[in-house]
C-alpha positions as CSV (number, residue, x, y, z in Angstrom):
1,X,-1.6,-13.6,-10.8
2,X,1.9,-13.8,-9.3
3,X,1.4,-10.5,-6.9
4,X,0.8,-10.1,-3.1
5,X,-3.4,-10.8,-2.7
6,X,-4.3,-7.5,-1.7
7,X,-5.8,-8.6,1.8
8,X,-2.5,-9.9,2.5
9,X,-0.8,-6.6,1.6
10,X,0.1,-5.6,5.1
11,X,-1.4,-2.6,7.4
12,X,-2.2,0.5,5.6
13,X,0.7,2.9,6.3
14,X,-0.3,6.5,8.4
15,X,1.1,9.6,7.1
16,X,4.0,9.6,9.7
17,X,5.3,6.3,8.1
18,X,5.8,8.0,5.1
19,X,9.2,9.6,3.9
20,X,8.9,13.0,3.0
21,X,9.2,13.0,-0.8
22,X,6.1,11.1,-0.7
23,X,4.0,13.4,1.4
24,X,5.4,16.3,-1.3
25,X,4.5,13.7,-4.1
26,X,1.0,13.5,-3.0
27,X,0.4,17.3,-2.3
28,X,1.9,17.8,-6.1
29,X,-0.4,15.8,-7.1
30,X,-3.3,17.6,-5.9
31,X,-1.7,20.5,-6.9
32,X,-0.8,21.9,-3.6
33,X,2.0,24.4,-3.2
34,X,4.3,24.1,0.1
35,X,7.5,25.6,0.9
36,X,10.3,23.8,-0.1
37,X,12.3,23.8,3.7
38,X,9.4,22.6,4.6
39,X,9.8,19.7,7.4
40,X,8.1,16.4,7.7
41,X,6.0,17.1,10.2
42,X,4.7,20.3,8.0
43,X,4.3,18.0,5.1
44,X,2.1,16.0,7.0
45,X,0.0,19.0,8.0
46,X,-0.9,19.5,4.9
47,X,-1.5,16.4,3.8
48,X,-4.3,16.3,6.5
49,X,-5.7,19.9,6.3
50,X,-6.5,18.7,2.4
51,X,-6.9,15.3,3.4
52,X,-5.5,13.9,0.5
């Protein structure tokens, strides 16, 4: 296999690492409404009241 081993794949990234489109990609995913001026640090909110 020619990818990264996936113990060498680096430190798991926290929710404030993130960019915003993929905290709103995750709570789409769940199915999660939020407004859409919603600001990072909202997103990330979210993410963790739903712990997704």
């Amino acid at each position: 296999m020619a990818g990264i081993p996936f113990k060498d794949a680096g430190p798991k990234r926290r929710l404030e690492d993130l960019h915003a489109n993929e905290l709103r990609l995750r709570l789409e995913n769940a199915g999660i409404s939020y407004p859409d001026d919603a600001t990072k640090k909202e997103l990330v909110k979210l993410v963790r009241e739903n712990r997704l």
